[in-house]
N, C-alpha and C positions, 0 to 999 in steps of 0.2 A: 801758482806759476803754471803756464801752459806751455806744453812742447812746440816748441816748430815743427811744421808740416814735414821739412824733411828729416826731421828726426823722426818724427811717428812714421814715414815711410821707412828709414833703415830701421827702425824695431822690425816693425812687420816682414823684412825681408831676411832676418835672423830667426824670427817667429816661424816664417816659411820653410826655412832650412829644417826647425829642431822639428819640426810637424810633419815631416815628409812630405808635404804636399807640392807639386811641380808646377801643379796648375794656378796655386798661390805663389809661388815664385816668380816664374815669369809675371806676373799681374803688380806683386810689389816691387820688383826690380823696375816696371816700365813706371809704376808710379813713383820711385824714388830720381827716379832719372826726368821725369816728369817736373819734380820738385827741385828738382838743382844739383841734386847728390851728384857728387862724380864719380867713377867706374871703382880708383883705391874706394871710395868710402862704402861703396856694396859691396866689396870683395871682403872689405873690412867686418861687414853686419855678416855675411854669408858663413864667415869664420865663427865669429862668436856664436852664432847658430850651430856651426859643426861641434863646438866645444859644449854648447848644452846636449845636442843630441846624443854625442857620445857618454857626457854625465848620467845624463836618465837610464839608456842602456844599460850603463855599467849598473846601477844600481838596480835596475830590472831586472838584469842576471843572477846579482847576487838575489834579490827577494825571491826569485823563484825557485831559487835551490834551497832556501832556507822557509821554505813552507812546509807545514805539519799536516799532512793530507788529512789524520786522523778528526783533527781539530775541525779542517776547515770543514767538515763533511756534518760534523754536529751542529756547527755554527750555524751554516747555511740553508740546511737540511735539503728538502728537496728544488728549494729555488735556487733555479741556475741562471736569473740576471742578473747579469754584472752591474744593470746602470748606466751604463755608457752611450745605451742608445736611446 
């Protein structure tokens, strides 16, 4: 089964929210509007974007107060790439 293009534009516009990225926001809002979406159903993707961002946070917060410095120092030793880039 394939998504409709305007669905894959409101993911990407909830995607944009939970990522912080503004400069991917504006670009999937213009592409969702683009595709047919109308304004409720990006307000709509924008929400459920706000509601991931604040999940992951929450749970960022909790993981970081709940790290064992001792451990991580062993584990890692002296490499400090995270990976990410």
């Amino acid at each position: 089964m394939e998504l409709k293009s305007q669905i894959q534009a409101l993911i990407a516009v909830g995607a944009s929210v939970s990522a912080n990225c503004q400069p991917c926001l504006q670009s999937t809002v213009t592409m969702a509007l683009e595709r047919g979406a109308s304004e409720r159903e990006i307000t709509e993707a924008i929400e459920v974007g706000k509601r991931v961002r604040r999940g992951a946070a929450s749970k960022m917060d909790e993981f970081a107060l709940s790290l064992n410095y001792s451990a991580l120092v062993a584990e890692n030793g002296t490499d400090r790439s995270c990976g990410c880039s």
